[in-house]
FIVEX-61719 format. One line per field, with one value per residue (C-alpha): residue in one letter; x, y, z; residue number from 1. Coordinates in nm, 2 decimals. Each point is the difference from the previous one (the first is absolute). Example, Ala and Ser with C-alpha at 12.3 -4.5 7.8 and 13.67 -1.06 7.14 Angstrom:
% FIVEX-61719
r: c(a	s) .
u: c(1.23	0.14) .
v: c(-0.45	0.34) .
w: c(0.78	-0.07) .
k: c(1	2) .
//
This chain:
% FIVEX-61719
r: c(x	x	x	x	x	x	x	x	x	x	x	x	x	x	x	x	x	x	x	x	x	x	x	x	x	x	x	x	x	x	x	x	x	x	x	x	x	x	x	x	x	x	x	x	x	x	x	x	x	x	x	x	x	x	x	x	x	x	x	x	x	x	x	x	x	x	x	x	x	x	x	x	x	x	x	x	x	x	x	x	x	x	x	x	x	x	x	x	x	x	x	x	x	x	x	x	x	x	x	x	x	x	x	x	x	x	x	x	x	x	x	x	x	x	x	x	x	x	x	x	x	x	x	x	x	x	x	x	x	x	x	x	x	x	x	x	x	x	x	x	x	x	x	x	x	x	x	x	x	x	x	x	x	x	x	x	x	x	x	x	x	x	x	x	x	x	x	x	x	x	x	x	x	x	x	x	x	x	x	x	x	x	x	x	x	x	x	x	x	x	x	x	x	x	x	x	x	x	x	x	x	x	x	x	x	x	x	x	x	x	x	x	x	x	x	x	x	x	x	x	x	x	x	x	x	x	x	x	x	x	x	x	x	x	x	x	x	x	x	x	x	x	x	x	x	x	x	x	x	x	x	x	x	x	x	x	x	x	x	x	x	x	x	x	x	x	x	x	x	x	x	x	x	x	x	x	x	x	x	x	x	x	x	x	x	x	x	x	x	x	x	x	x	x	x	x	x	x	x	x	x	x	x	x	x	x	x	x	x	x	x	x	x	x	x	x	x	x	x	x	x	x	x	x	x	x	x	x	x	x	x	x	x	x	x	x	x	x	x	x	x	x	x	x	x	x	x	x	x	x	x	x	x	x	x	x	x	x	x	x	x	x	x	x	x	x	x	x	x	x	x	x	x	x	x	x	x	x	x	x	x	x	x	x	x	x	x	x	x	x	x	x	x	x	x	x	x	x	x	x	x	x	x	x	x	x	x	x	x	x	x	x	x	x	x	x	x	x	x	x	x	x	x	x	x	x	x	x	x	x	x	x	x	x	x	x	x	x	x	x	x	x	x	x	x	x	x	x	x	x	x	x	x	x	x	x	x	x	x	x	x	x	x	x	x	x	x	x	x	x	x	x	x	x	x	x	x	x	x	x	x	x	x	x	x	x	x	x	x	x	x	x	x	x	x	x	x	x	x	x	x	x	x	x	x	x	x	x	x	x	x	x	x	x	x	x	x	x	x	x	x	x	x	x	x	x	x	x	x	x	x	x) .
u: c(28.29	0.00	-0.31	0.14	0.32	-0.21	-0.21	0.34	0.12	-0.38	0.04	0.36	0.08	0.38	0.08	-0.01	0.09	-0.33	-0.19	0.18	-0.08	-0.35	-0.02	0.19	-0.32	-0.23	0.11	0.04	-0.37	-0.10	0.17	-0.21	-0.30	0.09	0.13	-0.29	-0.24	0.23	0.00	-0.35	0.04	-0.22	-0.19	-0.22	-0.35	-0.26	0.29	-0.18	-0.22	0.33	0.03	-0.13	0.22	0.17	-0.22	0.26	-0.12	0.24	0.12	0.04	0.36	-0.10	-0.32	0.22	0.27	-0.26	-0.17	0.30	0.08	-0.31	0.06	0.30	-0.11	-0.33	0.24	0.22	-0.27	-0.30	0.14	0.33	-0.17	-0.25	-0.20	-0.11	-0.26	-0.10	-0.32	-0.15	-0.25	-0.19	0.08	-0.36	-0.06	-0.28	0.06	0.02	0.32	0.20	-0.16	0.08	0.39	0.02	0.04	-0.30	0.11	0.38	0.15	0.12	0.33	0.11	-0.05	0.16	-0.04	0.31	-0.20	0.23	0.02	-0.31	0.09	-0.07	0.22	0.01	0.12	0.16	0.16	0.17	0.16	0.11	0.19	0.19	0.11	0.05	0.25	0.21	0.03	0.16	0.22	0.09	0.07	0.23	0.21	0.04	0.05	0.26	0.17	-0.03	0.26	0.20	0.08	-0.02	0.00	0.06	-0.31	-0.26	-0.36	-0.15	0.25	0.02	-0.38	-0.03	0.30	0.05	-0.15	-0.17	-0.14	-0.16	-0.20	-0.13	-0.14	-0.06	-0.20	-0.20	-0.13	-0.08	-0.22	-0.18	-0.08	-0.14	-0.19	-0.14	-0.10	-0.17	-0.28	-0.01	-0.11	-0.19	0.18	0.03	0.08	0.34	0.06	-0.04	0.23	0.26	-0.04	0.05	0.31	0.20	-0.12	-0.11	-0.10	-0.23	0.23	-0.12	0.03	0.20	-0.27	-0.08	-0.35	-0.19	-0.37	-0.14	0.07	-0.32	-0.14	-0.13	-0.18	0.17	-0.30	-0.20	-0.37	-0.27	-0.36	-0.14	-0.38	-0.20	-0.11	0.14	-0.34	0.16	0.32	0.21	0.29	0.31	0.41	0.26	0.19	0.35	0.14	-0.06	0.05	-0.33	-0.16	0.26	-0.14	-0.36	0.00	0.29	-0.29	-0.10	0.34	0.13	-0.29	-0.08	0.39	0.02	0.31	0.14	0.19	0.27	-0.15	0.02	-0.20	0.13	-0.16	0.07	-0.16	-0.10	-0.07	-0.07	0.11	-0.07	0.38	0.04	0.39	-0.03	0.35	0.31	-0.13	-0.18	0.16	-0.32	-0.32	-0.37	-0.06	0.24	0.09	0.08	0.08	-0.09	0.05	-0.18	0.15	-0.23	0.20	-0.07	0.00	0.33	0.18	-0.01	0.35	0.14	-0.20	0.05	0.41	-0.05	-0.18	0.23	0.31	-0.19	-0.16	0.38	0.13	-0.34	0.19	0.34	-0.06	-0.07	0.35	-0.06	0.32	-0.08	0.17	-0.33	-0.18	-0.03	-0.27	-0.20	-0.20	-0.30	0.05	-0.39	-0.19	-0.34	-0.31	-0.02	0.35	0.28	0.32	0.05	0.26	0.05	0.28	0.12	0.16	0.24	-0.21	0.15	-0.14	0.15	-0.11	-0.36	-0.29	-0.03	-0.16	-0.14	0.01	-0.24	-0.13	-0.38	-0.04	-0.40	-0.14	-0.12	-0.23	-0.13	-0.07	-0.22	-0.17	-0.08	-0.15	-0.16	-0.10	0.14	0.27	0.34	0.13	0.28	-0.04	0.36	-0.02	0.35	-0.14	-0.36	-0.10	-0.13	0.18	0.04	0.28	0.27	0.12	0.35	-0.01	0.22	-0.13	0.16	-0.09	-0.01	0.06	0.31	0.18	-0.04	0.14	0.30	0.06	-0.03	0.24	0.29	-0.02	0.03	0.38	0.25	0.34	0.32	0.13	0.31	0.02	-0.09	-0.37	-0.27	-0.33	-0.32	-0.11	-0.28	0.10	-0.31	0.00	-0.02	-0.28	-0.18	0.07	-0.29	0.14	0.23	0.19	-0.04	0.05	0.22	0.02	0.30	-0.08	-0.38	0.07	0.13	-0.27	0.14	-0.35	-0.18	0.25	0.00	-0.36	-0.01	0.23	-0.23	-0.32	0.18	0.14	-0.33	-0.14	0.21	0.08	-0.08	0.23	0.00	0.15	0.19	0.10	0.07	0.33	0.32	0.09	0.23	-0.28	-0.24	0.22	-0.02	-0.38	-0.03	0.25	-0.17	-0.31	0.08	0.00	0.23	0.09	0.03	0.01	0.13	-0.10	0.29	0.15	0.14	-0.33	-0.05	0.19	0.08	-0.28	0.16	-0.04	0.17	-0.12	0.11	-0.04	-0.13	0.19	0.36	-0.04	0.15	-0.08	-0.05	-0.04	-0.29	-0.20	-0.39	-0.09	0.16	-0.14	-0.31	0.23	0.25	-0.30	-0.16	0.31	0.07	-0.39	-0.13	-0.16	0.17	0.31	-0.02	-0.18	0.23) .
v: c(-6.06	-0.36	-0.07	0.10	-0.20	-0.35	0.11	0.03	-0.35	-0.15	0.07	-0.09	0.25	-0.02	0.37	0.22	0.33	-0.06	-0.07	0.32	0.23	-0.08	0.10	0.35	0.01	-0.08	0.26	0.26	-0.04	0.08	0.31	0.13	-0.10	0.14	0.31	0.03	0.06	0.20	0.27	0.00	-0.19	-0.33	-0.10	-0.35	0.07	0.04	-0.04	0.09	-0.30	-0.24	0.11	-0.24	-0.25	0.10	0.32	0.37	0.37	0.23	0.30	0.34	-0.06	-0.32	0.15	0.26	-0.21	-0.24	0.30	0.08	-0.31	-0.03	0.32	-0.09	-0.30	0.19	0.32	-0.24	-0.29	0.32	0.33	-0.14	-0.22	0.17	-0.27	-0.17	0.15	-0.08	-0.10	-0.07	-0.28	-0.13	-0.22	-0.22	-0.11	-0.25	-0.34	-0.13	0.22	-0.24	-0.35	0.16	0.07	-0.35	0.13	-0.21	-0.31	0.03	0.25	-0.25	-0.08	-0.31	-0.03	-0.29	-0.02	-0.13	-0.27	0.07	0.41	0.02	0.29	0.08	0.03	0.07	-0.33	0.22	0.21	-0.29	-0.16	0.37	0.11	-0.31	0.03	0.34	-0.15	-0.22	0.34	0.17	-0.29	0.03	0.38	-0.06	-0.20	0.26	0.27	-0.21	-0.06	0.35	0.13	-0.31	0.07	0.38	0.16	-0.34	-0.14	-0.09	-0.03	-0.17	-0.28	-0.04	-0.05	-0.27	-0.15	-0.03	-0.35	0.18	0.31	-0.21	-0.27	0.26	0.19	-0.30	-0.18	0.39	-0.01	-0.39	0.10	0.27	-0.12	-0.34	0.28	0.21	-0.34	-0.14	0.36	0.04	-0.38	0.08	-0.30	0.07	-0.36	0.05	0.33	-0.13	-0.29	0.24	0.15	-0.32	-0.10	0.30	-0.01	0.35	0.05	0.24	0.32	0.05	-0.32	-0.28	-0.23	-0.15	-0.12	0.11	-0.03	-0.02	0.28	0.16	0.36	0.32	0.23	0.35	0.27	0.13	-0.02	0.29	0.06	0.26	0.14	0.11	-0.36	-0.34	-0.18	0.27	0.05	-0.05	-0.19	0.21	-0.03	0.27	0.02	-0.17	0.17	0.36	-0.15	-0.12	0.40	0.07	-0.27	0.05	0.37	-0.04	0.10	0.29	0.12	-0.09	0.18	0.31	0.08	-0.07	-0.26	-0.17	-0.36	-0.01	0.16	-0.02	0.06	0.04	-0.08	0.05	-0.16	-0.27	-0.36	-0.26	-0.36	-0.27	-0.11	-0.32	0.15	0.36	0.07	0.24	0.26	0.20	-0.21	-0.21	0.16	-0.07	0.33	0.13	0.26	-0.03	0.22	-0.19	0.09	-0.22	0.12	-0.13	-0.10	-0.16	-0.40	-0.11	0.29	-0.08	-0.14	0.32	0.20	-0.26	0.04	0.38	0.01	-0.24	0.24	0.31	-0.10	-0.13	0.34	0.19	-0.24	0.11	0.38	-0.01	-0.08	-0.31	-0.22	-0.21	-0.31	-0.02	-0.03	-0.29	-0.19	-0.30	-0.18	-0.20	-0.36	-0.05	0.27	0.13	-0.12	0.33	0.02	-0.06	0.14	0.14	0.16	0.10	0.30	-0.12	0.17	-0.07	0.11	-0.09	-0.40	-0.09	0.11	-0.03	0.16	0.38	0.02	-0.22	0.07	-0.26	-0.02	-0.10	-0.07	0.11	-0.25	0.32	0.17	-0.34	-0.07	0.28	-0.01	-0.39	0.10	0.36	-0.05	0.31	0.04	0.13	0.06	0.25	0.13	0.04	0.26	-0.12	-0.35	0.13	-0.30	-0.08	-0.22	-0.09	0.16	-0.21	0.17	0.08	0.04	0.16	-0.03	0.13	-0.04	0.33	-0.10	-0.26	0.30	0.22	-0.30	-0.03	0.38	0.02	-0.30	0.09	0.31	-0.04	0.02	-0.01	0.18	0.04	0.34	0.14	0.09	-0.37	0.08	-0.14	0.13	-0.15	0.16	-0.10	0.12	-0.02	0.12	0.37	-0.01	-0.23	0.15	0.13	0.27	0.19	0.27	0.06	0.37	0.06	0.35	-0.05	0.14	0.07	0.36	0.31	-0.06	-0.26	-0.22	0.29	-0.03	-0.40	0.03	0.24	-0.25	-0.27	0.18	0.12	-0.37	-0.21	0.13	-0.21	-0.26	-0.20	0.17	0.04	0.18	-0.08	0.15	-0.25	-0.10	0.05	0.03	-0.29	-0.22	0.15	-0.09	-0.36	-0.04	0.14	-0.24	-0.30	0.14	0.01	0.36	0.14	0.33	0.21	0.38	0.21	0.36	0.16	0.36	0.04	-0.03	0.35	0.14	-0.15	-0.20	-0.35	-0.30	-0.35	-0.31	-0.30	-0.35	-0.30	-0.26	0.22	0.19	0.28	0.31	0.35	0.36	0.13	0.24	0.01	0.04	-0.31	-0.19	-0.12	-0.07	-0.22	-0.20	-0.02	-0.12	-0.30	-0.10	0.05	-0.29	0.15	-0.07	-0.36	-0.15	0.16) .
w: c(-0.42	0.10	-0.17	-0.31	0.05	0.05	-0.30	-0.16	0.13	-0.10	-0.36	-0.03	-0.17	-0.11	-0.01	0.33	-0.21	-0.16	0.31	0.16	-0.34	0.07	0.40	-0.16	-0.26	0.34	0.19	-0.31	-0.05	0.34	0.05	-0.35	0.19	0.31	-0.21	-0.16	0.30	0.17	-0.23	-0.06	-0.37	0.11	0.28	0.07	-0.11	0.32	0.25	0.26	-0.05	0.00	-0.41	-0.31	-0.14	-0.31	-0.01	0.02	0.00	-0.13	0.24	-0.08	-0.14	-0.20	-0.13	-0.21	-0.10	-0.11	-0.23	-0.09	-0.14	-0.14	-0.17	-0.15	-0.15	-0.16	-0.12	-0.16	-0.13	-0.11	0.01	-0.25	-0.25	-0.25	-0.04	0.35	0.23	0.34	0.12	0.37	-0.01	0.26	0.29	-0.11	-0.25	-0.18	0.12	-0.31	-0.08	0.18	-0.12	-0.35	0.10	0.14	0.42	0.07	-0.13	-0.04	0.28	0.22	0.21	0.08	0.42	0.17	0.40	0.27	0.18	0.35	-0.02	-0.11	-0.27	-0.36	-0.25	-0.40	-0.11	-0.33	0.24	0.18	-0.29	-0.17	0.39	-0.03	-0.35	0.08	0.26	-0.26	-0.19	0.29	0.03	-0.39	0.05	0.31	-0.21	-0.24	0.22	0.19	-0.35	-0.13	0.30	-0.03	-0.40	-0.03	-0.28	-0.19	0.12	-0.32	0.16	-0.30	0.00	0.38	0.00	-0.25	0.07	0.38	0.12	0.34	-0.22	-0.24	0.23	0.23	-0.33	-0.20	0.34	0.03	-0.37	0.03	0.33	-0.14	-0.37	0.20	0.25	-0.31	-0.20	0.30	0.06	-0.36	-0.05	0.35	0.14	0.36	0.12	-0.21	0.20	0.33	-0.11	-0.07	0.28	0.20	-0.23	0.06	0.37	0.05	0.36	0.19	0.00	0.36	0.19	-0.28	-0.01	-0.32	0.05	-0.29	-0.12	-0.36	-0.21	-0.10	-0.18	0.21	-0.17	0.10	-0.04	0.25	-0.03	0.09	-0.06	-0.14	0.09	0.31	0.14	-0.03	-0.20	-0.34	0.09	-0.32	0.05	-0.09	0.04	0.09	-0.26	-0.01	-0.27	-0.19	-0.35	0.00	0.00	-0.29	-0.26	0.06	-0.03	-0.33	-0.22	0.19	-0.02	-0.34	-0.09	0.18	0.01	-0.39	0.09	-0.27	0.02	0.19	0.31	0.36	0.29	0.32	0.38	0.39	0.23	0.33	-0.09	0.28	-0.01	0.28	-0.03	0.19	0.20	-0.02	0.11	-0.02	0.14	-0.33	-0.23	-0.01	0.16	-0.07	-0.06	-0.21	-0.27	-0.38	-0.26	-0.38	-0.33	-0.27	-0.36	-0.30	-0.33	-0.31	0.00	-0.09	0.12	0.37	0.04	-0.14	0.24	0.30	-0.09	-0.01	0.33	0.22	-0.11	0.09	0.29	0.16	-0.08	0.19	0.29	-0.04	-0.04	0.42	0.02	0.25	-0.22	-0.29	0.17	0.20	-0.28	-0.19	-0.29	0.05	-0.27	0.17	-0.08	0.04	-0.18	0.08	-0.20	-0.20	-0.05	-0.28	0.16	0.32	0.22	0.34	0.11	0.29	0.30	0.27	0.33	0.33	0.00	-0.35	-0.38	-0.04	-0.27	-0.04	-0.29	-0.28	-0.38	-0.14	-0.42	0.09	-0.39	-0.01	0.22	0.23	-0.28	-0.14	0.32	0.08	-0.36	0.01	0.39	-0.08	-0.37	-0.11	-0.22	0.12	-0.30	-0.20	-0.34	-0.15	-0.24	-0.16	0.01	-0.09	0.19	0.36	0.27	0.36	0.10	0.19	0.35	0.13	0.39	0.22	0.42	0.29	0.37	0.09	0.42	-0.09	-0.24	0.33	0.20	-0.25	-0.04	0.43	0.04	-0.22	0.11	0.36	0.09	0.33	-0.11	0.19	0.03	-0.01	0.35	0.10	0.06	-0.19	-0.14	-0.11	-0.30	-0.28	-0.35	-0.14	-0.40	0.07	-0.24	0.16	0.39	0.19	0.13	-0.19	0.24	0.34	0.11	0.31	0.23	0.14	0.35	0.10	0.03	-0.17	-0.29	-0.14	0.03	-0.19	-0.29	-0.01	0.01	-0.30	-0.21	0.09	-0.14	-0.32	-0.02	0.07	-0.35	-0.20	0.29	0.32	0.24	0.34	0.30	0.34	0.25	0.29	0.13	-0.14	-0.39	0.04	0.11	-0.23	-0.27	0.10	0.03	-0.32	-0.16	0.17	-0.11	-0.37	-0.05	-0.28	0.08	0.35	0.00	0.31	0.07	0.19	0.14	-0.36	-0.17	0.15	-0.14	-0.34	-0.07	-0.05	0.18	0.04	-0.23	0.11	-0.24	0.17	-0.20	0.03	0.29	-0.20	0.11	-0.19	0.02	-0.23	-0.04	0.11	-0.36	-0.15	0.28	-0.26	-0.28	0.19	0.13	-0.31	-0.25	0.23	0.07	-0.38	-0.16	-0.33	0.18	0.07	-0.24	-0.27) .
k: c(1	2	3	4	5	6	7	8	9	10	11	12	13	14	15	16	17	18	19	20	21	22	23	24	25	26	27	28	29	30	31	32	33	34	35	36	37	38	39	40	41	42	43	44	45	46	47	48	49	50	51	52	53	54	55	56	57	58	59	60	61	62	63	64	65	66	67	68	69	70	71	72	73	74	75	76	77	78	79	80	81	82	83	84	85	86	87	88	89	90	91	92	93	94	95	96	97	98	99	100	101	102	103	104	105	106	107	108	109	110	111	112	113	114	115	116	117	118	119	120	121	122	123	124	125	126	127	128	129	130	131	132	133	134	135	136	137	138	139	140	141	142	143	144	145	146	147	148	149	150	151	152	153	154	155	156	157	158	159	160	161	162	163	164	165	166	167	168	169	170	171	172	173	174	175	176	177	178	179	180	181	182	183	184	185	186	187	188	189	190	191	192	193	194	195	196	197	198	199	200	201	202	203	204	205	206	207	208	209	210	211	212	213	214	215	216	217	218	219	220	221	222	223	224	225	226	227	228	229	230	231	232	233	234	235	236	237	238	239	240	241	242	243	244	245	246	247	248	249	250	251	252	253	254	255	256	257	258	259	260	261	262	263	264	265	266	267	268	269	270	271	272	273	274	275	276	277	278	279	280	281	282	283	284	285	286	287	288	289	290	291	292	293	294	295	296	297	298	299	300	301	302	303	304	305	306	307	308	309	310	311	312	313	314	315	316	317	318	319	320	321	322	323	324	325	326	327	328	329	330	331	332	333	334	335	336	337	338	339	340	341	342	343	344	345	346	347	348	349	350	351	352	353	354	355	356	357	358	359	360	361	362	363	364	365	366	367	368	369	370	371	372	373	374	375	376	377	378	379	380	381	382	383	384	385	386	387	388	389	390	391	392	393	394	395	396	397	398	399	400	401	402	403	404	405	406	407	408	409	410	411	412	413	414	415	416	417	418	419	420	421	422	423	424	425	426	427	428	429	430	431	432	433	434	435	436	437	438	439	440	441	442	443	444	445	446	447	448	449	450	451	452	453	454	455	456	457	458	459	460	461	462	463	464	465	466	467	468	469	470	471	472	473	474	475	476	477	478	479	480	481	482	483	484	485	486	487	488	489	490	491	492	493	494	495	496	497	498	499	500	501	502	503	504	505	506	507	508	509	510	511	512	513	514	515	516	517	518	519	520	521	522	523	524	525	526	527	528	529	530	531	532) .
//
């Protein structure tokens, strides 16, 4: 705690409620990560070998809520849109596949070294935390304001009128249009000088000792073939898209797809990120979920609009609280790029990228025919001519949506007795286990008929029995543990065949019979349900 308050001092920092909100935001995080191994969610890859830095295997809890996520998104993205398809391309693929998309040449981050600490950061991701700071600032002010005027209070003037508002918001925009002119103009003296101008120190230790800002390529290189003399130099992939446009063709075609279409992937990509950090908020080895939607040229900002609404409304259906969402256009677009969005999120360290909608005009498919010397081509019917259709792309990292989902979810709530309880309100349609099944006593047959509701249960859902200690404290390992529903077997079930329900989020408790134990379950875990 001292450590912090010097680091406090060192960067003069002129507001201690700020300084304190972050500690809170510190020590929020660490109880998800502690959480999170504890019940069996995440644990430090090879552990037993002192782990792998910024590498996470996922426990038997997080492996289902992570398919269950990924579920949800696939339901919702294939299962409800006529007209996209999914595919599963390989992790390889021909070199030239990423020489064509521009990886080779152009996937770079900006790396800039402390010369006392010794450590690596994303130069980018310097200059966007302290921004990110003068926001926080702007929004205290309002906040402040907003209980200060009531009901009176008008947000819209306050914020371009008051004097404090506007030069913290004004001073953000001025820092990151000058960050996104300097990598788009690949000027990276000009970001280190802003950097030294707004004095950004070494988050760890305040020094401000900075080297040259210079490019890192982020993919990972392999070989493929059986000795090193013709082993062909190949890449892991650092992105699914890449398996989508080369195979459009092969889809368009053999699925008799007409313009617009979609096609829809899941899977691992593998960038060599220079801070791999937050816990699975940014791995090397990571998950994504990608849908690439192929319009007609001139149509794409339609399509792009379209997709950004419908995309932030996927969000909001998990019931997580649209005030921690929130839009933010990239002042530096990519090379293939026209337009692009990210959907922000408020995870425990501050709002940061959850998922990206991005119009990639048809740079991808001209790409691959100039490369390849095939034609990727679309015959309109309407039209009756061909084109290169223009791309609309929504991507979603599959391990930072579990991370937001996990976060939110996890909860300490004051009872009415003056006790407290951890519990994790995880989305019950999202929950990796859905009921737990309770004999009340391990006697009396009370096991054999818990164990009969389980098996008649386990066909529609993950469920699961216990019968160690008592309810009370069964109760609270399930609640901790994320699990929506508890059942109890009891003396009455003999002889009427009911048995108690009780609701994780409400604690309420029912009487119901055996038979309506399925549709209970069912109604509140449906995908129907939520995404409606």
């Amino acid at each position: 705690m001292l450590q912090r308050f010097f680091l406090f001092r060192y960067y003069n920092c002129s507001n201690f409620s700020y300084f304190y909100a972050m500690a809170n935001q510190d020590d929020t995080f660490k109880k998800v990560i502690s959480h999170a191994k504890e019940y069996g969610y995440i644990f430090g890859s090879s552990e037993i070998y002192d782990g792998l830095s910024a590498v996470y295997d996922y426990g038997q809890n997080g492996v289902e809520l992570k398919k269950n996520i990924r579920e949800y998104w696939w339901k919702s993205m294939v299962y409800m849109h006529q007209n996209i398809v999914g595919l599963d391309a390989s992790i390889f693929m021909h070199p030239t596949t990423w020489k064509a998309s521009g990886h080779v040449d152009a996937f770079n981050d900006p790396l800039i070294d402390n010369k006392d600490s010794k450590k690596r950061y994303r130069a980018d991701v310097l200059i966007e935390d302290y921004a990110e700071k003068l926001n926080i600032k702007a929004q205290k002010e309002i906040t402040k304001a907003k209980k200060r005027f009531g009901e009176s209070f008008n947000e819209t003037e306050f914020v371009t009128t008051n004097p404090r508002v506007v030069g913290y918001l004004s001073k953000r925009d001025t820092i990151l249009a000058r960050m996104g002119k300097a990598l788009e103009n690949e000027d990276l003296a000009d970001v280190k000088a802003l950097i030294e101008e707004l004095e950004i120190a070494d988050p760890d230790t305040g020094s401000k000792n900075w080297t040259d800002v210079r490019q890192f390529n982020l993919m990972f290189g392999t070989k493929l073939g059986a000795s090193a003399e013709t082993a062909t130099d190949l890449y892991l992939r650092p992105e699914t898209a890449q398996g989508i446009f080369v195979n459009f063709l092969n889809v368009q075609k053999t699925g008799r797809m007409k313009i617009p279409f979609g096609i829809a992937q899941t899977g691992k990509a593998f960038r060599n990120e220079i801070v791999a950090r937050q816990f699975i908020f940014r791995m090397r080895e990571f998950e994504q979920m990608e849908m690439q939607f192929f319009v007609r040229p001139g149509e794409e900002m339609k399509w792009y609009t379209y997709w950004k609404e419908t995309r932030l409304n996927w969000h909001k259906s998990l019931g997580l609280g649209e005030e921690n969402y929130r839009f933010h256009d990239h002042d530096k677009l990519a090379h293939y790029a026209n337009a692009a969005a990210d959907i922000e999120f408020n995870f425990p360290f501050g709002f940061k990228e959850l998922e990206g909608i991005h119009s990639r005009t048809d740079f991808d498919l001209k790409a691959h025919e100039e490369h390849s010397g095939k034609k990727l081509q679309f015959f309109d019917p309407e039209l009756k001519e061909n084109y290169v259709p223009y791309v609309v792309e929504t991507s979603l990292g599959l391990d930072r949506m579990f991370l937001a989902v996990f976060s939110k979810a996890l909860q300490e709530e004051k009872l009415e007795d003056g006790s407290s309880r951890t519990v994790l309100k995880l989305p019950a349609v999202v929950a990796p286990i859905k009921a737990a099944v309770f004999p009340l006593v391990k006697k009396d047959g009370l096991p054999d008929i818990a164990n009969k509701i389980v098996e008649d249960l386990k066909w529609d859902f993950n469920v699961i029995y216990e019968e160690k200690d008592a309810v009370g404290r069964r109760y609270r390992r399930q609640d901790a543990n994320g699990t929506p529903f508890c059942i109890t077997v009891d003396h009455d079930t003999l002889e009427n065949n009911t048995v108690t329900i009780r609701d994780r989020d409400t604690m309420e408790q029912k009487r119901v019979a055996i038979t309506d134990l399925k549709g209970i379950i069912a109604e509140k875990t449906s995908m129907q349900r939520w995404l409606k």
